[in-house]
C-alpha positions as CSV (number, residue, x, y, z in Angstrom):
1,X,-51.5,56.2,106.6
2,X,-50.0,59.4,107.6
3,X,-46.5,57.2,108.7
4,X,-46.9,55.7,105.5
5,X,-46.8,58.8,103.1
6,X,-43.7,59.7,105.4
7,X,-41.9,56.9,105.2
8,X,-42.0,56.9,101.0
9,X,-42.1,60.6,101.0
10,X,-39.0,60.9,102.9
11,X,-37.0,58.3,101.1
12,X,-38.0,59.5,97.8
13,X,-36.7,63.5,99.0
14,X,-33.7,62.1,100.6
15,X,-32.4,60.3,97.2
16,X,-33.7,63.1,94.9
17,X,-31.5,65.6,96.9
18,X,-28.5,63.2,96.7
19,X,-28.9,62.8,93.1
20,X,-29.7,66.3,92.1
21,X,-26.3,67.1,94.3
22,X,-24.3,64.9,92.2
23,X,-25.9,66.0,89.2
24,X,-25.9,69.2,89.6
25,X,-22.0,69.0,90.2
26,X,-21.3,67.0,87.1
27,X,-23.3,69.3,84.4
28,X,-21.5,72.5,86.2
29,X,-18.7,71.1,85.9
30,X,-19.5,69.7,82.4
31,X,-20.4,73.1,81.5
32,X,-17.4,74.9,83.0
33,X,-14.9,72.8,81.0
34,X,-17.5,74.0,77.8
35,X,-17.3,77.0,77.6
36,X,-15.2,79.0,80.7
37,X,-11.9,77.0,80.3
38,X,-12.6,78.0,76.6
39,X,-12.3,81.7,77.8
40,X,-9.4,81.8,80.2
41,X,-7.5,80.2,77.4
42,X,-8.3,83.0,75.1
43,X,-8.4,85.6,78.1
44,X,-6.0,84.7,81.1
45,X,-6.2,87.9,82.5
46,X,-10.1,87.4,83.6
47,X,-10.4,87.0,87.3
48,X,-11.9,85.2,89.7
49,X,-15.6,87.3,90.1
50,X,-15.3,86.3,86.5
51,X,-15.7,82.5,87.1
52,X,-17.7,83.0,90.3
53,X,-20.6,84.5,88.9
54,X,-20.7,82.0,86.0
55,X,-20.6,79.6,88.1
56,X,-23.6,80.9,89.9
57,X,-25.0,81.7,86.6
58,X,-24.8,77.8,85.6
59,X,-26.4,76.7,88.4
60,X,-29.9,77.3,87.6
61,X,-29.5,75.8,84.0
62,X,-28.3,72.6,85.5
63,X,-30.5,72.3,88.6
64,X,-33.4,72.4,85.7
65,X,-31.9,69.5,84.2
66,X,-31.4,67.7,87.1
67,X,-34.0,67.2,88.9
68,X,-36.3,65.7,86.7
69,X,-33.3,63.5,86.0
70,X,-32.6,62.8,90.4
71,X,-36.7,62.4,90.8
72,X,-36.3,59.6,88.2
73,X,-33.4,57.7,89.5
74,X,-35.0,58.1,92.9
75,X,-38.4,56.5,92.1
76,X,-36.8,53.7,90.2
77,X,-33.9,53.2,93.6
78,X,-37.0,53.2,95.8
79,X,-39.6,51.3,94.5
80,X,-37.2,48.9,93.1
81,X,-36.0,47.9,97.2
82,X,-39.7,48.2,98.1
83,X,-40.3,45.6,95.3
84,X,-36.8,43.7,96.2
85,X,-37.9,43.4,99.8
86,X,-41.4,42.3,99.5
87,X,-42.8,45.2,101.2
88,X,-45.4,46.2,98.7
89,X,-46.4,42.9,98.7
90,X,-47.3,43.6,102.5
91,X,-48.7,46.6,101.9
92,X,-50.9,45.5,99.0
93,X,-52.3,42.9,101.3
94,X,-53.4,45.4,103.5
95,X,-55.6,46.7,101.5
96,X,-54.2,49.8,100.0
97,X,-53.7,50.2,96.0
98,X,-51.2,51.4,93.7
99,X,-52.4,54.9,93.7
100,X,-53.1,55.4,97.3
101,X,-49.2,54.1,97.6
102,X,-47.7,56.6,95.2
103,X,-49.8,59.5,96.6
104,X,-46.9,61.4,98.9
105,X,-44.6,60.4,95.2
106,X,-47.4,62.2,93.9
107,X,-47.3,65.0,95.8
108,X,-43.7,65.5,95.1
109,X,-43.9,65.4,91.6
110,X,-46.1,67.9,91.6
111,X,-43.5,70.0,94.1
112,X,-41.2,69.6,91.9
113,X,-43.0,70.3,88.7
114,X,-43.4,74.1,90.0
115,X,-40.1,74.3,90.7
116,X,-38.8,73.4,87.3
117,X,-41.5,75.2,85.9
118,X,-40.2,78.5,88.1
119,X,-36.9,77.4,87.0
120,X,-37.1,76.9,83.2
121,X,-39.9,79.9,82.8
122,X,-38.0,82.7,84.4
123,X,-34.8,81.8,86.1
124,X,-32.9,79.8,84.1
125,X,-33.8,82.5,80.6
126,X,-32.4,85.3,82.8
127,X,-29.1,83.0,83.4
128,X,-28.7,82.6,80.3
129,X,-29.0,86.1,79.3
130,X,-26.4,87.0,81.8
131,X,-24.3,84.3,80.8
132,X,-24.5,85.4,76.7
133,X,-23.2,88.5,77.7
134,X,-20.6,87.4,80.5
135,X,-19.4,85.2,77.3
136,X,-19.2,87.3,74.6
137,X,-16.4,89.0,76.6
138,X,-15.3,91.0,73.2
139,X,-18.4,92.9,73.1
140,X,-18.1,93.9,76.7
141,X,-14.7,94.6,76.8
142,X,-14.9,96.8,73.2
143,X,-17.3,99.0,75.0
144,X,-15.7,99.5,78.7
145,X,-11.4,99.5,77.5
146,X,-10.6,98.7,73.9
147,X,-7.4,97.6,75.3
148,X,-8.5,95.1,77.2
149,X,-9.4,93.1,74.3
150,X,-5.3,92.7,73.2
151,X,-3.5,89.6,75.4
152,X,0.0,91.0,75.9
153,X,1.9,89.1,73.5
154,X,-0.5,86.6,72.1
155,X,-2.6,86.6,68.5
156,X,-5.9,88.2,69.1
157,X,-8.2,86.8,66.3
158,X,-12.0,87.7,67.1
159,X,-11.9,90.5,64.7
160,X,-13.5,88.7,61.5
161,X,-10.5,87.9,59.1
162,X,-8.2,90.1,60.7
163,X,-4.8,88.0,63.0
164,X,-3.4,90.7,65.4
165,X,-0.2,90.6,67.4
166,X,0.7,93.4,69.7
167,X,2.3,94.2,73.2
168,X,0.7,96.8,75.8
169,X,2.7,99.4,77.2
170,X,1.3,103.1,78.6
171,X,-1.9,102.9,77.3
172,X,-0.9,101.8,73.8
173,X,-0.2,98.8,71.1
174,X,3.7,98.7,70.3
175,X,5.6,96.0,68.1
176,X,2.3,95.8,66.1
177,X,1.6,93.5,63.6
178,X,-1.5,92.5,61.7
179,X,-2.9,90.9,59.0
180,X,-5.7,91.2,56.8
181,X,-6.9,88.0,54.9
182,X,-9.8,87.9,52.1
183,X,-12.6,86.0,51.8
184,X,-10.8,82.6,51.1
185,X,-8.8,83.6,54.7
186,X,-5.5,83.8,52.8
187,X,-3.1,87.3,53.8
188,X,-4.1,90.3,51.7
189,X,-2.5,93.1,53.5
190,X,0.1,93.0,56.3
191,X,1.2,96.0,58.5
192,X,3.5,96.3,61.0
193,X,3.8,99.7,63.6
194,X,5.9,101.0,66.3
195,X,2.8,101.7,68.4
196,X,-1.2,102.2,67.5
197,X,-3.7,104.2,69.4
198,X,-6.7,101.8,69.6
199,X,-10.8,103.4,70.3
200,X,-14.0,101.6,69.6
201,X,-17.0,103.1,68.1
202,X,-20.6,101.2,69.5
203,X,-23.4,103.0,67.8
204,X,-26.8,101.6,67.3
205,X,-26.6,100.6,63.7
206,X,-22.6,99.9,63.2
207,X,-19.5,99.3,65.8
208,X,-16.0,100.0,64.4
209,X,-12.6,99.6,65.8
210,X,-10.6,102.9,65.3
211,X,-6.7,102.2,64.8
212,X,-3.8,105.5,64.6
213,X,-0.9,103.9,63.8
214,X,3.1,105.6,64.0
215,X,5.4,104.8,61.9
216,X,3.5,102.0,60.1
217,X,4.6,99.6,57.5
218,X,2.2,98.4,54.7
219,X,2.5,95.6,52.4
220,X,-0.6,94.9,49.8
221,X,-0.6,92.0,47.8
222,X,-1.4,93.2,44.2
223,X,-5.0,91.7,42.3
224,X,-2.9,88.2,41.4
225,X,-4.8,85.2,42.6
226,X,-1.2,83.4,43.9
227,X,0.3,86.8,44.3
228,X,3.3,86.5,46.9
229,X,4.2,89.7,49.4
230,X,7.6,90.1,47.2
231,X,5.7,90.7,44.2
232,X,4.1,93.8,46.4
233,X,5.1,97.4,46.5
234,X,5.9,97.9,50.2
235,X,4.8,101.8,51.3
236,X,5.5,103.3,54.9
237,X,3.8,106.2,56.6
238,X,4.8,108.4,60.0
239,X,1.3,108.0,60.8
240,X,-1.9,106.3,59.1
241,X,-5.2,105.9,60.5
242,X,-7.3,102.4,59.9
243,X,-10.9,101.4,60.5
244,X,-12.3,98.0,61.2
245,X,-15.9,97.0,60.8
246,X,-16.7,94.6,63.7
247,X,-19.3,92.3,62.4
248,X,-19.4,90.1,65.2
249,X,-20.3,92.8,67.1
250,X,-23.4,93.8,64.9
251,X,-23.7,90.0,64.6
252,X,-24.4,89.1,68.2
253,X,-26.8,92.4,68.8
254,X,-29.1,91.6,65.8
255,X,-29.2,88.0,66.2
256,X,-33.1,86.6,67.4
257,X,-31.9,84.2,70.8
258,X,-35.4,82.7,72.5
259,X,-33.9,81.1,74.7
260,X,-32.9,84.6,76.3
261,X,-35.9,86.2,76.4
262,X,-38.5,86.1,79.5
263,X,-41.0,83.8,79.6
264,X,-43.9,86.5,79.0
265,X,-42.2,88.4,77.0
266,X,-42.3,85.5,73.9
267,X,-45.7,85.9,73.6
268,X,-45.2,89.6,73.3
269,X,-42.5,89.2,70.3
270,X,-44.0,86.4,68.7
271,X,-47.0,88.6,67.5
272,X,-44.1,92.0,66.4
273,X,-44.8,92.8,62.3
274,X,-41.7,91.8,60.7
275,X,-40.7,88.8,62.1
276,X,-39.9,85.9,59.3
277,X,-41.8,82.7,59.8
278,X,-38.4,81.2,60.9
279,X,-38.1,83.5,63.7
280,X,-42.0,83.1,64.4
281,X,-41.6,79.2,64.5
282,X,-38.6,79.3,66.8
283,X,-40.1,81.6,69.4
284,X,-43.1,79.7,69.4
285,X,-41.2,76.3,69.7
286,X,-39.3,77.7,72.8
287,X,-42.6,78.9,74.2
288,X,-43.9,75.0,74.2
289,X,-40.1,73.5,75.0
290,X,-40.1,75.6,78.3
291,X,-43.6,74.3,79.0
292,X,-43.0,70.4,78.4
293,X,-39.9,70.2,80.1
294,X,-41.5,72.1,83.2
295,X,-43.8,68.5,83.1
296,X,-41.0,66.2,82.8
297,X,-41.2,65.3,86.1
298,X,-44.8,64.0,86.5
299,X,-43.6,62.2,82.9
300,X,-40.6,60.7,84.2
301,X,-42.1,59.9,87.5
302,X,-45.2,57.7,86.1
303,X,-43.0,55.5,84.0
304,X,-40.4,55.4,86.9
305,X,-42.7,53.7,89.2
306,X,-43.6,51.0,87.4
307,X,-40.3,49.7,85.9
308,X,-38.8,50.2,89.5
309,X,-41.3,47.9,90.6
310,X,-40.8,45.7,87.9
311,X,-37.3,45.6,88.0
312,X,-37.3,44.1,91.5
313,X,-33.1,45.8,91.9
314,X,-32.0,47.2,94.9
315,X,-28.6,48.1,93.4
316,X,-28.1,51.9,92.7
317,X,-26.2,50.9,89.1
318,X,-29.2,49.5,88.1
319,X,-31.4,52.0,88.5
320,X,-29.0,54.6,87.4
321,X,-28.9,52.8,84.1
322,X,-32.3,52.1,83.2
323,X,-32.9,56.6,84.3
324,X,-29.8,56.8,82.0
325,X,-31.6,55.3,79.5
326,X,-34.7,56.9,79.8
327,X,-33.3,60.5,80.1
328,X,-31.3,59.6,76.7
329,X,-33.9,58.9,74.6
330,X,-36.2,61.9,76.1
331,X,-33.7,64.2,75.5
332,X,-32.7,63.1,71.9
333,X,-36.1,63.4,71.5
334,X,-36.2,67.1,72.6
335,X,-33.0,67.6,70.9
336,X,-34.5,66.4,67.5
337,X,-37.4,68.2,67.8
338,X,-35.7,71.2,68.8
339,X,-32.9,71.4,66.0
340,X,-36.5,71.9,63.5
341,X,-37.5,74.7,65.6
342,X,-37.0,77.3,62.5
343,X,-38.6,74.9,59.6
344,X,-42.2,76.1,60.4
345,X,-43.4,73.1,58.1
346,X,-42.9,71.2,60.5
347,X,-44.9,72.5,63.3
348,X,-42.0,71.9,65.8
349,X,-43.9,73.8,68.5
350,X,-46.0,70.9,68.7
351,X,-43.5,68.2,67.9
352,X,-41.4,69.0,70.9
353,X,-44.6,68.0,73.2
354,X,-44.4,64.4,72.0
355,X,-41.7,63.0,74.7
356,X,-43.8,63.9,77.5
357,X,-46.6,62.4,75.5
358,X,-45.2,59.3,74.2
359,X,-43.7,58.6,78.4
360,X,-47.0,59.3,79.7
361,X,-49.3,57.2,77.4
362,X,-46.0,54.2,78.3
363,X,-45.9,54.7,81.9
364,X,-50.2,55.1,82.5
365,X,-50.4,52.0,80.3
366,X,-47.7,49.7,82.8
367,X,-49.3,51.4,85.8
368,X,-52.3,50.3,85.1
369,X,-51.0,46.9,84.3
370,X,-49.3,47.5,87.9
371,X,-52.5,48.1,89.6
372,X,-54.1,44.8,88.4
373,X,-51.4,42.6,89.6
């Protein structure tokens, strides 16, 4: 018996690994195209620690995903060629049932249920709290070197409604050139300067952007509607100072992101006075999200056994698309479910349970139709 649960426990470990290998490779990858290449376009000057760490950073978040994904496609690759090759025939007529066969898959399930449980209670939150900020480069720049926020000669635009153009030389902005649009993101006021002095204020309520411009030129469209520059008074000044509200700033520190927060610490901010029921509902819907995707591998891995046994395939394309399947519709699921996390009516904290419910009331129904055959 003990050869037995090696045999199937090995094979099952071996093909996981491979699968959560290749996986793991294609969502990094996946997610570097995302959101890093999106970055170095807008920041070429970023260096390589940069895209280490995030890397690093990324893999946590994927591994989470992967593995229940790689436990699937190994059950159903497995038990499929046991099926294929008539061994649990043999083994069937030796007396051992169903359960007593999947006990090592068993076993594994569990193994890897506390893993993704570690993974998507406390690693992968703290990932993504890294990542956030590794991300939101403007913010970190703005508070270490204002400067570092200006490409030599490209259009810096992360300022809301503000299109900059400058060159760095000795510390400063020169050839400057910026412009101002209104709320319907048409040009309002255009300045040009020989060089600007550029600070940052970060305070806990506000963050500003602190400009001294020499020998500045303004143009201000007047209060027409279809106003043209020409129609504008232009003014100039040997020196004019300018301040600029960053809202994304105060934007990205207000903003409630549970998927950030520890683990622990949800249940601690869920019960904070204050919080609108939006906020309340989407703490408490990441509190049961984290939960039921920690047990999406005991989900996945009952209604993997019997379709791979059913399927009778020993070919790795068919057992990749019937986990493909699967995975699809349990993560639309999640995704559905998720996207209502701030409409409290609908009690999405309980809604996002019902994958893992609906896959294990499916695959304990067929296993027990297994175990009578």
């Amino acid at each position: 018996m003990t050869i037995f649960d090696r045999y199937i426990g090995r094979q099952v470990l071996l093909s996981a690994f491979f699968a959560v290998l290749v996986l793991t490779i294609i969502l990094v990858l996946g997610k570097v195209f995302k959101d890093i290449l999106t970055e170095l376009v807008k920041r070429p000057d970023l260096d390589a620690g940069f895209v280490f760490r995030f890397l690093l950073l990324v893999l946590p978040i994927s591994i989470s995903i992967s593995v229940p994904w790689a436990f699937l496609i190994s059950i159903l690759l497995i038990f499929g060629r046991l099926s294929a090759d008539s061994e649990l025939i043999s083994i069937r007529m030796a007396g051992m049932s169903m359960p007593r066969i999947c006990l090592s898959t068993g076993v594994i399930a569990i193994l890897f249920t506390v893993l993704c449980g570690w993974m998507n209670l406390t690693v992968a939150p703290a990932a993504k709290a890294e990542m956030e900020g590794m991300k939101n480069t403007f913010i970190n720049m703005a508070k270490k070197e204002p400067l570092a926020l200006f490409t030599d000669g490209k259009v810096m635009d992360e300022i809301s409604r503000h299109l900059i153009y400058a060159s760095k030389k000795d510390g400063k902005l020169v050839n400057f050139q910026m412009v101002k649009m209104n709320e319907y993101f048409r040009p309002e006021i255009l300045i040009i300067a020989d060089n600007v002095d550029v600070t940052v204020d970060i305070t806990e309520n506000e963050a500003s952007m602190n400009f001294g411009m020499h020998n500045a030129y303004f143009e201000m469209k007047n209060g027409a509607e279809n106003a043209e520059f020409a129609e504008s008074t232009p003014f100039a000044a040997r020196f004019a100072p300018m301040k600029i509200e960053l809202d994304k700033l105060k934007e990205s520190n207000d903003r409630l992101k549970p998927d950030i927060i520890p683990f622990f610490e949800l249940f601690k901010v869920v019960g904070k006075p204050g919080l609108t029921s939006s906020d309340r509902s989407s703490i408490r819907t990441e509190i049961s999200k984290r939960l039921s995707f920690s047990c999406a591998c005991i989900t996945l891995g009952i209604i993997g056994i019997p379709l791979g046994v059913t399927a009778q395939r020993r070919e790795t394309s068919v057992g990749f698309a019937i986990s493909l399947i699967i995975v699809v519709i349990y993560f639309l699921l999640m995704s559905i479910f998720e996207m209502m996390r701030e409409n409290s009516n609908a009690w999405p904290f309980i809604l996002v349970w019902i994958p893992n419910a609906l896959f294990l009331v499916l695959g304990i129904h067929q296993f027990k139709k297994l175990t009578k055959k």
